[in-house]
N, C-alpha and C positions, 0 to 999 in steps of 0.2 A: 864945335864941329858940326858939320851941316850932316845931315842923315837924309840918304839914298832911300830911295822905294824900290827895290824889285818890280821889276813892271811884268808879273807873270802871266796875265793875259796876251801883252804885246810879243812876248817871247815865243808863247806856246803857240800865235797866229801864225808866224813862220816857218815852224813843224810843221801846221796842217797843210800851212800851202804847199809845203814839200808832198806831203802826204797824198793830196789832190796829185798833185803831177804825177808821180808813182803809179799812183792807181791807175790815172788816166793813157799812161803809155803801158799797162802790162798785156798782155795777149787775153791772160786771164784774169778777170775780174776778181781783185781782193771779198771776200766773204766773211762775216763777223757773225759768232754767235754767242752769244748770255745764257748762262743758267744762273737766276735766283731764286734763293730756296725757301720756301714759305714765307713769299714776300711781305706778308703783315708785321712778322715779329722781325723785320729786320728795314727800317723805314729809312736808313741812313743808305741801305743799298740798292733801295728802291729808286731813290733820289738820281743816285750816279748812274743807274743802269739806262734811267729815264735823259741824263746829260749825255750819257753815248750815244744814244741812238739820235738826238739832236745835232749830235757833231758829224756823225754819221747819214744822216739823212743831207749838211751841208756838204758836205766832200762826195755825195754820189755814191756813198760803199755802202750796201746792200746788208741789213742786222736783221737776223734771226732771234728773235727773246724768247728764252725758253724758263717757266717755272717749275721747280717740282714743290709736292705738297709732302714729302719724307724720304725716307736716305735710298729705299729701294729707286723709286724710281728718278732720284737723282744718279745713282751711279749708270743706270739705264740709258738715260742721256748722255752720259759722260762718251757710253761707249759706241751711244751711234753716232753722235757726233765726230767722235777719232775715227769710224769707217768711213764717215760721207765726205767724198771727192771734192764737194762745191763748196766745204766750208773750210778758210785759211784761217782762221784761227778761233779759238776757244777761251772764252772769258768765264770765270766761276767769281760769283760775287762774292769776297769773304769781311768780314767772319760770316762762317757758315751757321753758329749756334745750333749744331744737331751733332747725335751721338759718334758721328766718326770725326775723327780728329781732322784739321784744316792740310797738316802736311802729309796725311796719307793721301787725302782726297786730290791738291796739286800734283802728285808722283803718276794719277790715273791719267793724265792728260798728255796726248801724242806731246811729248819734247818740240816734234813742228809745227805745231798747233796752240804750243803756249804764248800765247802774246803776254801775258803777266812773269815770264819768266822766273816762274816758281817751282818747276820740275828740278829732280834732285844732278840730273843731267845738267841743264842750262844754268844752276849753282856754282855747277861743279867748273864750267866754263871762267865765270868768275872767278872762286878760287885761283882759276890758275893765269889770271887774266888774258883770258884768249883772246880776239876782239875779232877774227874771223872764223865763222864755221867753214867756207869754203873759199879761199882766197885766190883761188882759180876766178869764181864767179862773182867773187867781191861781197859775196851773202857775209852779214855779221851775224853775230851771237845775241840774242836773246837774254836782254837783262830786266830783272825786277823795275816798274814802272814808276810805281814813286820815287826810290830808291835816287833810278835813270835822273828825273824830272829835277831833285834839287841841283842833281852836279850839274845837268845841263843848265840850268838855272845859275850855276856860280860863274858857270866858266863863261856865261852871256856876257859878263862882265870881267875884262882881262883883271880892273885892280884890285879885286879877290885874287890873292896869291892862294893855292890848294897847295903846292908842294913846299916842304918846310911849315905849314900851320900845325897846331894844336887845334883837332876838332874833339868837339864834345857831341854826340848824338845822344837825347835823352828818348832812346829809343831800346829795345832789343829782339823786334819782331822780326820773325820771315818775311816779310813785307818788304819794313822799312830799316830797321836798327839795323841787323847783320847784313845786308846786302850793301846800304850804305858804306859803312863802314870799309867793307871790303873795296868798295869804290874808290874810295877817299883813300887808305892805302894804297891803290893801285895808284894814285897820280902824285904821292907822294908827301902823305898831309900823316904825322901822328894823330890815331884814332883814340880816345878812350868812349867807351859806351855805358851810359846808364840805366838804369829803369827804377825798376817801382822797390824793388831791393836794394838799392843804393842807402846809405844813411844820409839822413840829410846834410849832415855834415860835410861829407864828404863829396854829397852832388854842389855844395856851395862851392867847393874847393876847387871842383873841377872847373867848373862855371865861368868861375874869377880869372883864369886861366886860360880860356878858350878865344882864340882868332877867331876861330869860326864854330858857332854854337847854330846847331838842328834841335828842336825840339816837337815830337812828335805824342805826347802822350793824348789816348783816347779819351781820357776823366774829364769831365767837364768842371773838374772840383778843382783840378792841378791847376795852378799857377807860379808860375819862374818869377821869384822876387826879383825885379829889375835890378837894387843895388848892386844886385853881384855880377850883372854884367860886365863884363871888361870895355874900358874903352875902346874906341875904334874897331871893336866886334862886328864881324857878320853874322847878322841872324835870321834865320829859315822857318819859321812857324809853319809848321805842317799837318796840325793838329784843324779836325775841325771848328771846332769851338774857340779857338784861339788860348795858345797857352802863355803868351807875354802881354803885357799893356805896350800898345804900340806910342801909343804915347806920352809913358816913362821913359822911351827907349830915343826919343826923338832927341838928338843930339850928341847922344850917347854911342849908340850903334854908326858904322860908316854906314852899312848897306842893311836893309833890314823889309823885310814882306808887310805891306799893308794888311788889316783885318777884310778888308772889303777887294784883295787882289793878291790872295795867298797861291800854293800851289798847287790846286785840285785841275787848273786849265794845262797845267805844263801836264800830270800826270796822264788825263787823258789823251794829251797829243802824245805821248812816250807810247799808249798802248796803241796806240795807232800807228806809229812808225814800227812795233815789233809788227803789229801783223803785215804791213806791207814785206817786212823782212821775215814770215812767217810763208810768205802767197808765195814770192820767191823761191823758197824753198821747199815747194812743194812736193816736184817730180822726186825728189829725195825722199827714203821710207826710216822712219824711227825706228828702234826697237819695240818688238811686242812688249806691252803693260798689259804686267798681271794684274788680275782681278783680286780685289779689297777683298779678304775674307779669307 
């Protein structure tokens, strides 16, 4: 069997040129702002916050980087950000590693202003798989970015079947794991999800199993025994460190992500298409969010 590279750079170039045009015809110029939170102890968010505003400076949409140095004066931010008119959407770099937990922190953020699609509102859209917020106007719904970025990723490619597959996400994050998942049911794929509480055994089982196998864990320690891959598998490494040996999997896997062309380029084009569908959706007012505390 010959094995596929996901070409996730070439895919996510497409997005952005979308994303350029978008921006370029709106009345109102798209707006992007960052909060990350004691940038030293967190150098993996450093990194990406530092790639947005690269991709950002190429598409011409204008980034605000905001740091805080503790939780007061991050939640400070949170909320003059949701008042100010010039900014279409709001990006919070997580994991946050500070005392307030990550999913109080996304519920503080205007629902039209979540480009990461993490507010308990814009979940909830998924649950029930909405795909327009205003279909008068053609506005869609706001979905988790990573999450967005592999299916967009699958479906680049028609012979990935999604409806009828056995997927396995080695994931269970608000991020990635559950949002995925819910994806992947919405087009029609059995999901099973694992994580770090799984028994081994039983993540081998699943594994063996899997059409289409995501693996996302953050360990840099974790590594997916190639054997257990199914043949003719699609596989999604989404993990930064990479969690498979690419190539173990070389013949093995149909379709499967290079270590040197994973999916971090698709993610950030995902958060760039919510905010253009964020700027959109401006003249629209969210519900008041209550204050953390």
């Amino acid at each position: 069997m010959t094995t596929r590279f996901l070409d996730c750079r070439g895919t996510a170039a497409r997005y952005f040129d979308w994303v350029a045009r978008e921006a370029a015809a709106m009345r109102r110029q798209p707006r992007l702002a960052t909060i990350l939170f004691r940038p030293k102890q967190n150098p993996a968010s450093l990194q990406y916050r530092d790639l947005i505003e690269r991709d950002a400076a190429r598409l011409g949409i204008p980034v605000d980087s905001h740091e805080a140095g503790d939780e007061e004066s991050l939640l400070a931010l949170v909320r003059k950000l949701n008042a100010d008119r010039a900014t279409s959407g709001l990006m919070l770099l997580y994991p946050l590693h500070c005392a307030l937990k990550d999913e109080d922190v996304m519920d503080l953020v205007l629902p039209t202003k979540d480009v990461e699609g993490l507010h308990s509102m814009n979940l909830g859209y998924l649950i029930k798989f909405k795909r327009l917020l205003d279909e008068a106007r053609g506005i869609k719904c706001v979905v988790p970015a990573t999450a967005k970025a592999v299916v967009k990723m699958l479906q680049a490619y028609p012979e990935i079947p999604i409806a009828g597959a056995f997927a396995v996400v080695i994931n269970n994050s608000m991020r990635v794991g559950k949002p995925l998942g819910l994806m992947l049911e919405n087009l029609g794929a059995t999901v099973v999800k694992c994580y770090d509480k799984t028994p081994r055994a039983l993540l081998e089982d699943q594994v063996r199993r899997a059409d289409l196998l995501i693996t996302a864990v953050p360990d840099p320690s974790f590594k997916l025994d190639p054997s257990w891959v199914k043949k003719g598998a699609a596989v999604v490494d989404v993990s930064y460190q990479g969690n498979v040996d690419a190539r173990a999997l070389d013949g093995v896997a149909s379709f499967l992500t290079a270590p040197d062309n994973r999916i971090g380029a698709m993610t950030r084009a995902m958060a760039f298409v919510n905010l253009i569908y964020c700027a959109k959706n401006a003249p629209l007012r969210g519900p008041r969010v209550p204050s953390l505390g």
